[in-house]
DRENMAR-646940 format. One record per residue (C-alpha): x, y, z. Coordinates in nm, 3 decimals, padded with zeros to 5 digits. Layout:
N
+---------+---------+---------+
!      xx !      yy !      zz !
+---------+---------+---------+
!       X !       Y !       Z !
...
+---------+---------+---------+
# end
This chain:
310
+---------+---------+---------+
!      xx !      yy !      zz !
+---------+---------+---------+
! -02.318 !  02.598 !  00.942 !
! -01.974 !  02.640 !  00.806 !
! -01.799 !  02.574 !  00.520 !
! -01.456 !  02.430 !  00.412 !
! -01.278 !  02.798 !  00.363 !
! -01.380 !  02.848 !  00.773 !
! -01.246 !  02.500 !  00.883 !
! -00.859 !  02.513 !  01.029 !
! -00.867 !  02.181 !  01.113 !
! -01.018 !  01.822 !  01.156 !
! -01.053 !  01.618 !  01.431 !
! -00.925 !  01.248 !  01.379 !
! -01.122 !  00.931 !  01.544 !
! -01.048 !  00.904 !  01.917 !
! -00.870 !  00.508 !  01.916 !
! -00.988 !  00.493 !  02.309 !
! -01.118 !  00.648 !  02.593 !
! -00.910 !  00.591 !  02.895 !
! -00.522 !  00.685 !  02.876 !
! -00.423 !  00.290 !  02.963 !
! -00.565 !  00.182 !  02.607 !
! -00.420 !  00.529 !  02.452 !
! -00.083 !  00.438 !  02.553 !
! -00.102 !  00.063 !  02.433 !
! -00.236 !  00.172 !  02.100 !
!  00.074 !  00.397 !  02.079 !
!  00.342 !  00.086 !  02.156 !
!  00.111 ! -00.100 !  01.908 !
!  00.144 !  00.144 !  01.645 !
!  00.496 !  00.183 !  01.743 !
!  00.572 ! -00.164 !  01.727 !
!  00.405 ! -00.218 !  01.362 !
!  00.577 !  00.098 !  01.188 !
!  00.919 ! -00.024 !  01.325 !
!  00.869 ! -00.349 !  01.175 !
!  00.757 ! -00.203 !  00.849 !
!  01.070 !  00.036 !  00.836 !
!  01.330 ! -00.211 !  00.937 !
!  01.183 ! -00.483 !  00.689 !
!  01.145 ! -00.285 !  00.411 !
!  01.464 ! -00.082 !  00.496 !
!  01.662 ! -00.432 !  00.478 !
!  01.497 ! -00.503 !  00.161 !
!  01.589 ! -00.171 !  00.000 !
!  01.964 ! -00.226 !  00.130 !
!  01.993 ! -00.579 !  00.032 !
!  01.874 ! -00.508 ! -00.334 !
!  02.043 ! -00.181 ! -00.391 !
!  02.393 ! -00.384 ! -00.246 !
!  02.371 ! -00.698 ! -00.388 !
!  02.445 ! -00.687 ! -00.772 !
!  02.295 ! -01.036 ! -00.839 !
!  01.962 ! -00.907 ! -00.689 !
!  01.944 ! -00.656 ! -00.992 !
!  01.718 ! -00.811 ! -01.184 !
!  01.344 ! -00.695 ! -01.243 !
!  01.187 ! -00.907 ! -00.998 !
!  01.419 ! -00.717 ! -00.749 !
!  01.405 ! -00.426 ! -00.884 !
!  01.006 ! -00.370 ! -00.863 !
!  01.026 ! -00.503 ! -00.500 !
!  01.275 ! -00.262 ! -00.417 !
!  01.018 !  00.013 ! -00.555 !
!  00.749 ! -00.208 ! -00.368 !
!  00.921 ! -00.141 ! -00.016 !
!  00.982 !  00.231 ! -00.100 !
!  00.586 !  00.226 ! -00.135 !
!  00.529 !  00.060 !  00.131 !
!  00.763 !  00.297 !  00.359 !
!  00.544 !  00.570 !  00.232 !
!  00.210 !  00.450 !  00.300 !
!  00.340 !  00.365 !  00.674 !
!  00.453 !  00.691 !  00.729 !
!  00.203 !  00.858 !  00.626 !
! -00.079 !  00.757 !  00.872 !
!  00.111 !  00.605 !  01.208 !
!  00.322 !  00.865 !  01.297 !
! -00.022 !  01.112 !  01.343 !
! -00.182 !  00.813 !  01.503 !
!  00.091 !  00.782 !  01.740 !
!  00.115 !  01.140 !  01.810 !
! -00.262 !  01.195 !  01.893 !
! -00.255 !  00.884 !  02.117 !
!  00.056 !  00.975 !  02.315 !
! -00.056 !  01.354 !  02.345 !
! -00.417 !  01.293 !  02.400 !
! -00.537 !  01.466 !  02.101 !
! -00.761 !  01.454 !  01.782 !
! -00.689 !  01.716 !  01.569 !
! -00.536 !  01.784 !  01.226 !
! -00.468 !  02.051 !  01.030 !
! -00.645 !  02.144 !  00.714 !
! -00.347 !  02.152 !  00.517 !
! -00.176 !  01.841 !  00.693 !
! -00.516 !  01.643 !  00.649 !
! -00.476 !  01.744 !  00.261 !
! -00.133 !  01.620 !  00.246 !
! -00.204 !  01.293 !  00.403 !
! -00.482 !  01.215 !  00.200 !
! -00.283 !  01.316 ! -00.162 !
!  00.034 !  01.081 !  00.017 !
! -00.183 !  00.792 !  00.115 !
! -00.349 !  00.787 ! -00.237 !
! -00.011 !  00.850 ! -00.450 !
!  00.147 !  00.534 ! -00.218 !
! -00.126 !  00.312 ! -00.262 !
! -00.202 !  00.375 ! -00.629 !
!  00.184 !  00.282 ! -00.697 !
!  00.124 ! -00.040 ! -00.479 !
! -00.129 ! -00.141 ! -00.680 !
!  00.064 ! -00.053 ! -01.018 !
!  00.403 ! -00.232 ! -00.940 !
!  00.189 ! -00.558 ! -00.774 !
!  00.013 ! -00.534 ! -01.111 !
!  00.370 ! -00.481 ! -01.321 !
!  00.578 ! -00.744 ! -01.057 !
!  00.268 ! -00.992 ! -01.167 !
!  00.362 ! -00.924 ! -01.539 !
!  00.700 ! -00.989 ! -01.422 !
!  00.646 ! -01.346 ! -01.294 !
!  00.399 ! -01.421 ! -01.571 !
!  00.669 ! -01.357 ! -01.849 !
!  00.968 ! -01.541 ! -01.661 !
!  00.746 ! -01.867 ! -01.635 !
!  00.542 ! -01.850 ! -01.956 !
!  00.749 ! -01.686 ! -02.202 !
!  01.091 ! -01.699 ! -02.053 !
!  01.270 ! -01.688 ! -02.386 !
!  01.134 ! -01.358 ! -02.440 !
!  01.246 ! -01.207 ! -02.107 !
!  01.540 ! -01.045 ! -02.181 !
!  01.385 ! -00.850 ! -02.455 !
!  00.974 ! -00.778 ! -02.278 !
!  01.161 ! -00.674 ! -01.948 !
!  01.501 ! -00.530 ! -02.023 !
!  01.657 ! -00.285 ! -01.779 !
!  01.509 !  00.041 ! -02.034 !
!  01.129 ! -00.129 ! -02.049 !
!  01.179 ! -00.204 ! -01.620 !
!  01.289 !  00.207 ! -01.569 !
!  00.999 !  00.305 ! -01.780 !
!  00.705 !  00.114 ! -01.638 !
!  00.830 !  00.203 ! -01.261 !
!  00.834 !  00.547 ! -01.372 !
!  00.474 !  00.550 ! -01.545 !
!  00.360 !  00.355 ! -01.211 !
!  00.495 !  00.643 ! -01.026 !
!  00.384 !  00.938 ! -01.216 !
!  00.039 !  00.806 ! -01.283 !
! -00.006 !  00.748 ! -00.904 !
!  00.117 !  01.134 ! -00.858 !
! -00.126 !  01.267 ! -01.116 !
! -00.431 !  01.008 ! -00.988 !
! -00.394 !  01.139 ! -00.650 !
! -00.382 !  01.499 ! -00.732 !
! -00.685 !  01.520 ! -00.919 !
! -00.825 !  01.330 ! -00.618 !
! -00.732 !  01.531 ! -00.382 !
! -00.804 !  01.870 ! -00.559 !
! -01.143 !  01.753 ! -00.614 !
! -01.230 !  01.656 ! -00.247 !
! -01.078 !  01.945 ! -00.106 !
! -01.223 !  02.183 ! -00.377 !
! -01.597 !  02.023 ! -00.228 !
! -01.793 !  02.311 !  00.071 !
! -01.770 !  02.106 !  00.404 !
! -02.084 !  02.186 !  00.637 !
! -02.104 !  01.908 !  00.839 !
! -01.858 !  02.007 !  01.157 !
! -01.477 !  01.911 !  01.084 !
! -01.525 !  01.557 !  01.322 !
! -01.384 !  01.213 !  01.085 !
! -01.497 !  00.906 !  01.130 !
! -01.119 !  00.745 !  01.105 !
! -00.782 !  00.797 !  01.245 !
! -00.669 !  00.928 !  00.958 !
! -00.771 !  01.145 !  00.679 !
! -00.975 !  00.930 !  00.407 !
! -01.167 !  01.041 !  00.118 !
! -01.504 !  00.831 !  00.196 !
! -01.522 !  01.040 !  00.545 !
! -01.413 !  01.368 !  00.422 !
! -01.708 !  01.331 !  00.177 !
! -01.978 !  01.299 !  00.470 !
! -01.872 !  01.614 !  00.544 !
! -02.002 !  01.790 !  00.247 !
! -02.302 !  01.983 !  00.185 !
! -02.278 !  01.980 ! -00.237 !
! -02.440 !  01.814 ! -00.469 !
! -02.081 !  01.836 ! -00.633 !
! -01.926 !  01.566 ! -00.411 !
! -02.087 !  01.325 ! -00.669 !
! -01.800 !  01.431 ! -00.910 !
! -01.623 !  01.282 ! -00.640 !
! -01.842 !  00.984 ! -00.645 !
! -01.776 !  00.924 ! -01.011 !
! -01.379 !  00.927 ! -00.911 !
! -01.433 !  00.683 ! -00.709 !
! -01.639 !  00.466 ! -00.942 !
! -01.310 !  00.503 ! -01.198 !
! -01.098 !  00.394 ! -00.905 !
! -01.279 !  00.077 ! -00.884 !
! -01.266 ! -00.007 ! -01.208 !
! -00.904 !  00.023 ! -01.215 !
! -00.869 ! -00.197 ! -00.922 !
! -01.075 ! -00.412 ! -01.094 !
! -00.886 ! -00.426 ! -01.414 !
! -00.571 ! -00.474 ! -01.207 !
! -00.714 ! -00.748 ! -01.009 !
! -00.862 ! -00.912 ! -01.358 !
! -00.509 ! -00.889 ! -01.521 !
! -00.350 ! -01.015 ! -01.209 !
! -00.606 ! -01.369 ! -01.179 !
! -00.576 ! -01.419 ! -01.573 !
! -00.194 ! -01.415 ! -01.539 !
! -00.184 ! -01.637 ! -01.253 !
! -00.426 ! -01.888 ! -01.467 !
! -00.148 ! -01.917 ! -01.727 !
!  00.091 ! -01.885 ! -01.460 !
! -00.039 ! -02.217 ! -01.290 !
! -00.104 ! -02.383 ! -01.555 !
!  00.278 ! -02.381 ! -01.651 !
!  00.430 ! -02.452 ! -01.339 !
!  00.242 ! -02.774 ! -01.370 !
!  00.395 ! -02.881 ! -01.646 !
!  00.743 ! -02.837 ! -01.543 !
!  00.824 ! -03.212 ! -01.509 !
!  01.089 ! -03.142 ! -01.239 !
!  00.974 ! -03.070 ! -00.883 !
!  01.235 ! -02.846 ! -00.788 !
!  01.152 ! -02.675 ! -01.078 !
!  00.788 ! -02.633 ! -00.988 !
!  00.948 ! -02.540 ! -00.594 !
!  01.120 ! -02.273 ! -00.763 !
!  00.832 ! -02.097 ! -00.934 !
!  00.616 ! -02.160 ! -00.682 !
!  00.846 ! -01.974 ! -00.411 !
!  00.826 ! -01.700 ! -00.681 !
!  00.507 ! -01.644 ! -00.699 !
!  00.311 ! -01.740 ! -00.400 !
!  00.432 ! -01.493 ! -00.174 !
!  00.342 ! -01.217 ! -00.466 !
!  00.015 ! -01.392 ! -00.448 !
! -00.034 ! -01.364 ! -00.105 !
!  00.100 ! -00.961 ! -00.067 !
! -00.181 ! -00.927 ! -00.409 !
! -00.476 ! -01.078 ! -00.210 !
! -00.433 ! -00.914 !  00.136 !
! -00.384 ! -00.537 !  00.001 !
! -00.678 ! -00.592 ! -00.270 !
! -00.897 ! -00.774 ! -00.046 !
! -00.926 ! -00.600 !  00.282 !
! -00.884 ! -00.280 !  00.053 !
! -01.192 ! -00.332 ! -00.160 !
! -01.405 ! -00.430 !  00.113 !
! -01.320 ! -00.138 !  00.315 !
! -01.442 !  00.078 !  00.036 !
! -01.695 ! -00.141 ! -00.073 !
! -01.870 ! -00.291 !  00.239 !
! -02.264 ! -00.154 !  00.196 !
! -02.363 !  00.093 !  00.491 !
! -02.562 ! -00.121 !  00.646 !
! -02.261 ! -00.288 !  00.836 !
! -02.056 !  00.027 !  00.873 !
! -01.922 !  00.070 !  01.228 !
! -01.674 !  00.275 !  01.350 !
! -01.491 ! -00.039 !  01.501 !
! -01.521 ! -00.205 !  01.170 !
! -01.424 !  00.079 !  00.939 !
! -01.112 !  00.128 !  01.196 !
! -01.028 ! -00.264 !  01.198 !
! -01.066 ! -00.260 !  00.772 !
! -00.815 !  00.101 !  00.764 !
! -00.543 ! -00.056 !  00.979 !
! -00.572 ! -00.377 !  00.747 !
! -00.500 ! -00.252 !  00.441 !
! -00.290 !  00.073 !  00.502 !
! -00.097 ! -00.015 !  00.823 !
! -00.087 ! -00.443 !  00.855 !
!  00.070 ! -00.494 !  00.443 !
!  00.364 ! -00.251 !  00.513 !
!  00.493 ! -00.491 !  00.804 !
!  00.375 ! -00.772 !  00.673 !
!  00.556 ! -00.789 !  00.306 !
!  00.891 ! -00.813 !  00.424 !
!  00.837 ! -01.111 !  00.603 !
!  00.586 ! -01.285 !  00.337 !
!  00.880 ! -01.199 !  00.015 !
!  01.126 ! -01.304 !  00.215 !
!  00.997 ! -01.648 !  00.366 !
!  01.055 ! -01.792 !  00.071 !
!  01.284 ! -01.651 ! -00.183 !
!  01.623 ! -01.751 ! -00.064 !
!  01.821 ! -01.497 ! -00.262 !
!  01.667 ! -01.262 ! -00.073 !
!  01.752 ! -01.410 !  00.244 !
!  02.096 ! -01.482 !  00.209 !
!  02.139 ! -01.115 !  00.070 !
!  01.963 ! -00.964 !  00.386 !
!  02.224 ! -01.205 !  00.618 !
!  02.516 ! -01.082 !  00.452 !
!  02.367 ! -00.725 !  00.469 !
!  02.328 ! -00.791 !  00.856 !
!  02.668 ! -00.994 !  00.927 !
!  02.872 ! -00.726 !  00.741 !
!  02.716 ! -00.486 !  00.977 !
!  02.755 ! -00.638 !  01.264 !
!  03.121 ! -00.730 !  01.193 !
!  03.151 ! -00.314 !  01.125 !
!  03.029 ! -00.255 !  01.419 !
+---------+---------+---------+
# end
């Protein structure tokens, strides 16, 4: 028996057995996170270089990227150390800092998806009160609130779980540090403080995800009046791929937190962690910028400039 004041370090979740499959899960890994940083890192250039592309939907998507950046780097690069060195473990005080990152990135995620959906609902349902609901003052301020409520949500998070005695060894059942596996660890009655944490978290992300559908209702139910079908192109290319970045980091999210034990697997519970915390990251680039063709042309111009620098 030990407790969490004796324990150095943690060991991570083995992703294989034989060095062959090590090896390909570090090209896989390296393959995703490059993605993810040179999508979101042409997104954050094109935005902060174009002056048409300051506007508020822009503006939250650049913070969206920056969150997105963060999340990526905060699990892959350990992942890709452990499988290219053959190793497991993780410090105490790294494990700590991963888990307080991963939170703080996530919980902004969620808060700008939620603000960006506010964004699209007021352009298309109340567009003559834009200017004056989203102005560049009322854009700086809800960023910032999305940012330091994420800090302050993940701290107390964080405090509490590593405040909790650990008895149970130091093994995790994930490749990266995660509350829900830290917690097996414990030998408390305490950790249900913890518990109750948790229960607030999914309320928020319930909230969130309420707010979100019952804007896109109204949302919907404009566009479908717009008599012209451009018109209805337009604000469809606006918000379906916000729609589609919504359901894939809610969904796989939830269910990886919510899934009853009865299905739990290591397999699975690695499959659902890589979904929501590693897959969204390389995958919102390409969904925002499918269809919005400001963003596209701004990226090209970004990337011809460059090349005709260079």
């Amino acid at each position: 028996m030990s407790n969490s004041s004796s324990i150095s370090h943690f060991l991570l979740l083995a992703l294989a057995d034989t060095r062959q499959l090590q090896l390909l899960h570090f090209c896989l890994f390296l393959g995703i996170s490059l993605a993810a940083l040179l999508g979101n890192g042409l997104i954050i250039s094109a935005v902060a270089c174009s002056h048409h592309l300051h506007t508020p939907m822009f503006f939250f998507l650049l913070n969206l990227a920056l969150t997105d950046l963060g999340s990526i780097c905060t699990t892959v690069p350990k992942a890709m150390h452990n499988s290219l060195w053959d190793t497991r473990t993780i410090s105490y005080k790294g494990c700590a800092a991963q888990v307080f990152l991963l939170i703080f990135f996530l919980r902004s995620e969620l808060s700008l998806l939620t603000i960006m959906c506010y964004d699209r609902y007021v352009s298309i349902c109340k567009p003559l009160h834009y200017g004056t609901l989203l102005g560049s003052r009322a854009c700086a301020h809800m960023a910032a609130a999305a940012w330091a409520s994420a800090f302050l949500y993940s701290l107390l998070h964080t405090a509490n779980t590593f405040s909790l005695p650990l008895c149970h060894g130091n093994a995790l059942g994930q490749f990266f540090c995660e509350i829900p596996h830290i917690l097996k660890l414990s030998c408390s009655k305490s950790y249900f403080r913890e518990l109750g944490l948790l229960a607030v978290s999914v309320c928020l992300v319930l909230g969130c995800f309420v707010f979100i559908v019952f804007s896109y209702v109204q949302i919907f139910r404009a566009v479908l009046r717009i008599p012209s079908e451009q018109g209805r192109y337009k604000a469809f290319s606006i918000c379906l791929p916000h729609l589609a970045v919504v359901s894939l980091f809610i969904t796989t999210g939830a269910f990886a937190n919510l899934k009853p034990p009865s299905i739990s697997s290591p397999s699975l519970d690695l499959a659902l962690s890589v979904l929501y915390s590693v897959v969204p990251p390389a995958l919102n680039p390409l969904i925002y910028s499918l269809r919005n063709q400001e963003l596209k042309a701004a990226v090209w111009r970004l990337m011809n400039g460059w090349f005709q620098e260079h």
